[in-house]
C-alpha positions in Angstrom: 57.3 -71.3 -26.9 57.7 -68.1 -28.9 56.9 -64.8 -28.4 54.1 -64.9 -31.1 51.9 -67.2 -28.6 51.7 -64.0 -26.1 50.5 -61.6 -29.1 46.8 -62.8 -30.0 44.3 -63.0 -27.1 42.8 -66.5 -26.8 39.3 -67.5 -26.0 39.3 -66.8 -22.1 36.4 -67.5 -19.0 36.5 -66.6 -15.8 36.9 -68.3 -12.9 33.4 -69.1 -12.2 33.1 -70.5 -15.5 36.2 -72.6 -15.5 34.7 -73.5 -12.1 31.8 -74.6 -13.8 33.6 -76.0 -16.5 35.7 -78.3 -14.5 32.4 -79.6 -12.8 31.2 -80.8 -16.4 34.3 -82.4 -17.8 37.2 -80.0 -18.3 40.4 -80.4 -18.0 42.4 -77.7 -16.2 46.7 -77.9 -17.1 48.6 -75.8 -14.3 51.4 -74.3 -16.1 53.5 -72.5 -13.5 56.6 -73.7 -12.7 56.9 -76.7 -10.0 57.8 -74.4 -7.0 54.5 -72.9 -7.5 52.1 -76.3 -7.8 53.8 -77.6 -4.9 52.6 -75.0 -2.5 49.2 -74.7 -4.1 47.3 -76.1 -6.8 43.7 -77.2 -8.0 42.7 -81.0 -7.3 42.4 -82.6 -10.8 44.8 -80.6 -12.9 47.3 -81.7 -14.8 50.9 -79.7 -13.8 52.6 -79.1 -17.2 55.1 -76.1 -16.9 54.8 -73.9 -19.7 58.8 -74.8 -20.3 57.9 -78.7 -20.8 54.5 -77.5 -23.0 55.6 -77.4 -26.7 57.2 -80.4 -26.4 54.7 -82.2 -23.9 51.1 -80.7 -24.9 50.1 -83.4 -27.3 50.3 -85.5 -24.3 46.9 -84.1 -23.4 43.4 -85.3 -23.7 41.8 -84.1 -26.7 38.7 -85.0 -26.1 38.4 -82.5 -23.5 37.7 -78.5 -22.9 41.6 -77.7 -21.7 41.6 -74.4 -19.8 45.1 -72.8 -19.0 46.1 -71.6 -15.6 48.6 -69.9 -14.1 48.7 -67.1 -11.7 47.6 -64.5 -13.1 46.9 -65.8 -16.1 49.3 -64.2 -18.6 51.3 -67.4 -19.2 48.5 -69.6 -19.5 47.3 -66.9 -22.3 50.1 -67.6 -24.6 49.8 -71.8 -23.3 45.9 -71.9 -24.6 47.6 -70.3 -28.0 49.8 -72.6 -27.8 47.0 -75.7 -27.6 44.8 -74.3 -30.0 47.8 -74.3 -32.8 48.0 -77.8 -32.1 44.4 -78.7 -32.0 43.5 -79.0 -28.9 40.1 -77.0 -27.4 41.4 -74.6 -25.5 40.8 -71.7 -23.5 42.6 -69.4 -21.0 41.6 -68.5 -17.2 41.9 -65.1 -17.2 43.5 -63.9 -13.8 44.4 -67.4 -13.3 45.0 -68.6 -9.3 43.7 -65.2 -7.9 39.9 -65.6 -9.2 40.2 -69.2 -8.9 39.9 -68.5 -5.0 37.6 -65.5 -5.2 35.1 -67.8 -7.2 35.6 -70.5 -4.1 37.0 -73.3 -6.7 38.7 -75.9 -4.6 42.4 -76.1 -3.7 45.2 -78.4 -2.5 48.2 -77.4 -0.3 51.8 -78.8 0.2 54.0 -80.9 -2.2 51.3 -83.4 -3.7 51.9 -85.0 -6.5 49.6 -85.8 -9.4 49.5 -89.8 -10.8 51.7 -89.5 -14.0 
């Protein structure tokens, strides 16, 4: 990913809208690195690390609303950039992992794995 992706701000919601959001069909990718999903991460998302993302993100539904997440939401910024250049709808979770719990979305702990 370059640096450009971090420069424009995408189209963002907050965590009770992606909360909202998820409820009606979105699709949340996880970018943070694996360390981080394994210890906590949001049932349903897909764990692409923003590393694997240029090369991975057409991989991805698009026939979905994709919202970004990280954990504060400054990677997952420049990941929804990264979506949208490829076509995909996409938006970013501003403040990422610490609204997500504020707005009471649901999480799981310990290393579980996703279905690939």
């Amino acid at each position: 990913m370059s640096l450009r992706h971090y420069f424009r701000r995408p189209p963002a919601v907050t965590a009770v809208e992606a909360v909202r959001l998820v409820a009606d069909g979105a699709l949340v990718v996880d970018v943070r690195r694996a360390f981080e999903w394994n210890r906590v991460h949001i049932p349903g998302a897909v764990h692409m690390p923003l590393e694997v993302l240029p090369e991975r993100c057409l991989e991805l539904p698009d026939d979905r609303l994709l919202i970004t997440f990280c954990t504060g939401g400054i990677r997952s910024a420049g990941a929804a950039n990264l979506l949208m250049e490829n076509g995909l709808d996409a938006v970013n979770m501003s403040r990422g992992l610490v609204d997500w719990r504020i707005a009471g979305g649901p999480l799981v702990t310990g290393e579980r794995h996703p279905p690939r």
